[in-house]
N, C-alpha and C positions, 0 to 999 in steps of 0.2 A: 651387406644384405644377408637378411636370413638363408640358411638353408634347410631346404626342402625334404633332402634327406634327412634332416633329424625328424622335425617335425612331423611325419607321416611315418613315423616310426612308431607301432606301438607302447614301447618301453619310453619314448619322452613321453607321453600323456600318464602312462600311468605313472612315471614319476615327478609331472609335474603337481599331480592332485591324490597323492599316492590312499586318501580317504573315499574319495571315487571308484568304481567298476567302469570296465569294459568284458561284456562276454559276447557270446553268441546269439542268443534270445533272451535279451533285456527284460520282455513282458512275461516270460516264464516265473518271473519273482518278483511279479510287481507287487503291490500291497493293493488292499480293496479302494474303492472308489471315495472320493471324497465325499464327507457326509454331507447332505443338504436335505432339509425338509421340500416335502413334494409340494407344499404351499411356497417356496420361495423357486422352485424347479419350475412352477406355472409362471411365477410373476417375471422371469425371466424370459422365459418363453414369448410371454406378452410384449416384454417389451422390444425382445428384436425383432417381431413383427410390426409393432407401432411405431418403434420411433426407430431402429436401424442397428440398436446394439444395447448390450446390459454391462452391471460391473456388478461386483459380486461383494460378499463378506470374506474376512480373511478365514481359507477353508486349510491351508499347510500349513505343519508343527513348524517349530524356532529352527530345528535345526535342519528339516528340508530345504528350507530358505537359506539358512548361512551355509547350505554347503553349495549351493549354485550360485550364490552370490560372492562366495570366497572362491572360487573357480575358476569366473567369468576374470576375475580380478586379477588372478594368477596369471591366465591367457593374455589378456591386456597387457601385465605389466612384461610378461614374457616380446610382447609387441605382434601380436598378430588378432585378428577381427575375435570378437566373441561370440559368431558363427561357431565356432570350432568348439562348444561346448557340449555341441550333439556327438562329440565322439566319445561321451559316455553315456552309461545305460542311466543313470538318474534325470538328466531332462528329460527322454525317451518315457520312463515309466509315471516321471510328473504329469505327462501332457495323458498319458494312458488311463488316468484317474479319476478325468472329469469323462468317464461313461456315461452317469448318471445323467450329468448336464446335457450331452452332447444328443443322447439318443433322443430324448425327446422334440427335438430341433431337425438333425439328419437320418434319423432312420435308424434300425439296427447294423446295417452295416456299413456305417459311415468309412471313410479311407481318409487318410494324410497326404496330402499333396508333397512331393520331399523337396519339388523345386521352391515351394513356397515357405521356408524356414530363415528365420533370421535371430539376429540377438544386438542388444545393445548395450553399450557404456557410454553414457551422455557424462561428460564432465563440465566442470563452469564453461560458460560461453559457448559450448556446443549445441548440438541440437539434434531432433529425431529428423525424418523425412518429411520432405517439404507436403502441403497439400494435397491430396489425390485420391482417387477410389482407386482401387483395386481391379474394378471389373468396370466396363463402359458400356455392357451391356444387361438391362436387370435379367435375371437369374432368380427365379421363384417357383416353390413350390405350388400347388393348388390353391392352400388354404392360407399364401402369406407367406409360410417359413422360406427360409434362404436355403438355396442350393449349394451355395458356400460362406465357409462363416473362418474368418479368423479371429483364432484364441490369443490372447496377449494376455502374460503374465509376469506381474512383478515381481522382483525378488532386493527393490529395496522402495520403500514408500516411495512412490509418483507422486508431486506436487507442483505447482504451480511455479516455483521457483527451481526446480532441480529437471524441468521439463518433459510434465505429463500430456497425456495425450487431449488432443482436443477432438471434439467433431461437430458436424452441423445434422444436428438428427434429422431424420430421412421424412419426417413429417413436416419438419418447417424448412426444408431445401424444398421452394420451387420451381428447381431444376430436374427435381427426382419425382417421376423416373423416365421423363419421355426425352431429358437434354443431359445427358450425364456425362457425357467427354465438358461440359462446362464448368469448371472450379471455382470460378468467381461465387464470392457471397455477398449478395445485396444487403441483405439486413445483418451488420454485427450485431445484434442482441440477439439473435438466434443461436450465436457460438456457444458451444456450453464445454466449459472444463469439465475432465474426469483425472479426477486424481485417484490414485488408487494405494491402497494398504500393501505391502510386500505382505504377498501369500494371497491377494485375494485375485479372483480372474476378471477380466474386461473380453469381450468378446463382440463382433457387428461383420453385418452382411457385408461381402467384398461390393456394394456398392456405395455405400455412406462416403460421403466428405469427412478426412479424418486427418490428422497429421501431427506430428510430434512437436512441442514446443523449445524455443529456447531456453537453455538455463543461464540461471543468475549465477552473477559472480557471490551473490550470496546464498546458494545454495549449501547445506550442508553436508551434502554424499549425493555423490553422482547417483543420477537413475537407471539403474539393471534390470533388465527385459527381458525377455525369450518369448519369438511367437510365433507359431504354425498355423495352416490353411488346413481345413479341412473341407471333405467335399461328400456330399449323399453318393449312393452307390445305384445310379439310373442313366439309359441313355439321355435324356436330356442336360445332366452331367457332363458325360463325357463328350457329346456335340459343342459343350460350352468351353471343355477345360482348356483349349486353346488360346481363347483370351484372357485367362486367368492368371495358369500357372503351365510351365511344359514340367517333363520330367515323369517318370510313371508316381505312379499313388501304391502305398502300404496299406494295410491292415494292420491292427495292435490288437491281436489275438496271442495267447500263449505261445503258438506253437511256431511263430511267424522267427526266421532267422533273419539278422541285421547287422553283419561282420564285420568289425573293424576299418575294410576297405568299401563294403558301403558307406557307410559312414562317410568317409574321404570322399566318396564320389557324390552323393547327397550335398556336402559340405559345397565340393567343389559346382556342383550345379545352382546352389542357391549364390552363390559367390559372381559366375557368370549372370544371372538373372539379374542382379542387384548390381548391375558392373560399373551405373552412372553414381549412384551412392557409393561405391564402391573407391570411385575416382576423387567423390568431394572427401572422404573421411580421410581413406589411405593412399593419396597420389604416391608417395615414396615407395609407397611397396606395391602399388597397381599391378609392376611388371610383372614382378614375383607370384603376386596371390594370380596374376591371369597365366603363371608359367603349371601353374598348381593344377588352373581347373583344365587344362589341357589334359594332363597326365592325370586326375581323378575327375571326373564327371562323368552321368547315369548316360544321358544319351550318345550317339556318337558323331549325330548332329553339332550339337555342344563342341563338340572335343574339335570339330570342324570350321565350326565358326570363332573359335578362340585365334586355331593357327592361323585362321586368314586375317581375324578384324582387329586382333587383339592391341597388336603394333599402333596402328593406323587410329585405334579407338584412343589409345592414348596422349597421341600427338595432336590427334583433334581439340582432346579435354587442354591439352597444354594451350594451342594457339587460342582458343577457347576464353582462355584467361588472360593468357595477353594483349586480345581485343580488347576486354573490359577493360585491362590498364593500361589500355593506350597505349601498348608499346610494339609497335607496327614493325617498325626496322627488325626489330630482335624477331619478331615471329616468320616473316615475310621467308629468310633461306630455310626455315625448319620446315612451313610446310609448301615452300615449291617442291624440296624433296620428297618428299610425301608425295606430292601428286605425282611426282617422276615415277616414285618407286610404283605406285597405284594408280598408272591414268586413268581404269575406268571406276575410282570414285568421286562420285557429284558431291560430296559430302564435303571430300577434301578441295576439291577446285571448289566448291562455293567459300570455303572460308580463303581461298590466295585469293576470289574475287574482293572479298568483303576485307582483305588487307592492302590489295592495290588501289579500292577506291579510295580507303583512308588516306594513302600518302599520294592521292593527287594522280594517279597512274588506272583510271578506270579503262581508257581503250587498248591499254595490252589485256587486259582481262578477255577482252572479245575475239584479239588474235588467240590468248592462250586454248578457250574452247573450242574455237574455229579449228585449231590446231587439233585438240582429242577428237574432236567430231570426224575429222578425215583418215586418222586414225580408225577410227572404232565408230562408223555411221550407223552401224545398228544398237543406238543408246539413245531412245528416248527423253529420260531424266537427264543425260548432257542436253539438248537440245531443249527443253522446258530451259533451263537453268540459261543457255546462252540469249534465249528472248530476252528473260528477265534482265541480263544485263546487257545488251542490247540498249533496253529501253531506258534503263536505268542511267547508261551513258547520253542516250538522245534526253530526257526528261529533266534531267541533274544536275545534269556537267558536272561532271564526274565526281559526284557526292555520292556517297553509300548508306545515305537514308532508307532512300526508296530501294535496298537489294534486300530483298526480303523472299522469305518462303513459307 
């Protein structure tokens, strides 16, 4: 297992990328804004009001590009998430550059959401996040524009085969925008690929149906990513930022300080936020990256809900999987422990439920509840959960079709 102490040590980063910075105020030296004419700064404009998102022309030089993509690289092969690229001041000052873009869409003093940060290395046969919006509930300005918009940026060409991003624009989802927790797509010719150039930006409302595709085994270089949340600066904003993104919001002004051990803790809260992706990409180092965001993350909620869920979260993801492969026996002593160690999570007693029915053992399931409920009577969700399998035993005979939630 890695350790923690190297890695959150400034001197490993600066030598693992030793062409990179790390300072104090990254945007004190940023360079100016990426160039774009104000006839393609409308057309963009346009179109994340009409259809849900724009993608851009390639706007970064050769070698802005190959140093975040030879970085990400670095990190990876080092063996840790590519998250951990925000601990230098170069993606910081990349994302600082699209002002030009940005202001016209959120305002003059738009902010960075920091819980909303992420990066990726898709290699053959992997893949981006499964389908989903971002927000479940629309979020608009007056006149159409989005009150949060994330930026996504490639840093090696996105393609159909190396697993670029897809979406169902927000004009022909009609689901959008009065049923948006709904992900299904009726009509596939609605789907539209966006491949994208490394260097150029993809951007869409945190409401759009989006999601990253498969790669081929014939891909020829993995797809490298990096992409931040940005949010307008109004209360209607922050009434909303709860279902978006936690974590407080920055500014990318000159004078704004963003220290090393921010960074770690930014790191560490996008890391907690993303912890079910988190669990499919890196199960082997789950423990580790969730021992991380304990000891670095912004809020102290966070820091809170690690020590309690963290364990438990990943013995779930485990039985979890061994449902799917039918391997009951092997699951069945991991998470009776579990529930031992945690009687009052419903979480965990619904999955020993949904491993007792499998092996033919559904009416211990209803002493086992009966059993937490006398325990611990004031628990609602235990008592929802013991109906359900209740009925499930009367209904079934003791099949675990019907155990559902």
């Amino acid at each position: 297992m890695k350790n923690t102490n190297e890695f959150t040590q400034i001197s490993f980063w600066k030598a693992l990328n030793p062409n990179l910075s790390i300072s104090t105020t990254p945007f004190s030296t940023s360079s100016n804004a990426f160039k774009l004419e104000d006839t393609e700064i409308a057309q963009y404009l346009q179109y994340v009001i009409e259809e849900g998102y724009f993608d851009t022309r390639v706007v970064m030089d050769e070698s802005e590009i190959n140093d975040i993509a030879n970085a990400i690289k670095s990190i990876v092969q080092y063996g840790l998430p590519p998250i951990f690229i925000f601990v230098y001041d170069e993606i910081w000052q990349t994302f600082s550059r699209l002002s030009n873009l940005l202001t016209p869409i959120l305002g003059q003093n738009y902010k960075v959401l920091l819980a909303g940060m992420w990066a990726w290395h898709i290699d053959k046969d992997s893949s981006g996040f499964k389908p989903h919006r971002d927000l479940f509930d629309l979020a608009t300005q007056p006149d159409g524009r989005p009150i949060n918009l994330t930026v996504w940026l490639p840093f090696t060409d996105a393609t159909p085969l190396n697993g670029c991003m897809y979406v169902l624009p927000t004009h022909l989802d009609v689901h959008h925008p009065d049923n948006l927790r709904y992900i299904q797509i009726d009509d596939v010719k609605n789907i539209r690929a966006v491949p994208a150039k490394a260097g150029s930006v993809l951007a869409w409302d945190a409401s759009i149906l989006h999601w990253g595709a498969k790669a081929s085994c014939r891909a020829s270089q993995p797809r490298i990513s990096v992409a931040m949340d940005f949010m307008i600066d109004s209360p209607e904003a922050q009434d909303n930022r709860m279902l978006y993104a936690d974590g407080p919001d920055l500014r990318m002004t000159p004078s704004v300080e963003l220290s090393f051990q921010s960074r770690l803790n930014a790191i560490g809260e996008a890391i907690w936020r993303y912890r079910d992706n988190v669990m499919d990409y890196y199960p082997d180092d789950a423990s580790m990256l969730f021992d991380f965001c304990q000891s670095f993350s912004i809020t102290p909620e966070v820091k809170s809900d690690v020590s309690r869920d963290a364990k438990i979260f990943i013995v779930k993801n485990r039985v979890k999987k061994m449902i799917e492969e039918q391997k009951f026996s092997e699951a069945l002593p991991i998470i009776e422990e579990s529930c031992s160690t945690h009687p009052l999570n419903v979480d965990a007693h619904f999955l020993l439920c949904k491993v007792l029915f499998a092996l033919g053992r559904g009416p211990e399931s209803v002493d086992i509840i009966k059993k937490a409920l006398k325990a611990h009577p004031d628990n609602p969700p235990m008592r929802t959960l013991l109906s359900k399998v209740e009925e499930s035993c009367h209904t079934n005979n003791n099949s675990n079709s019907q155990l559902s939630r």
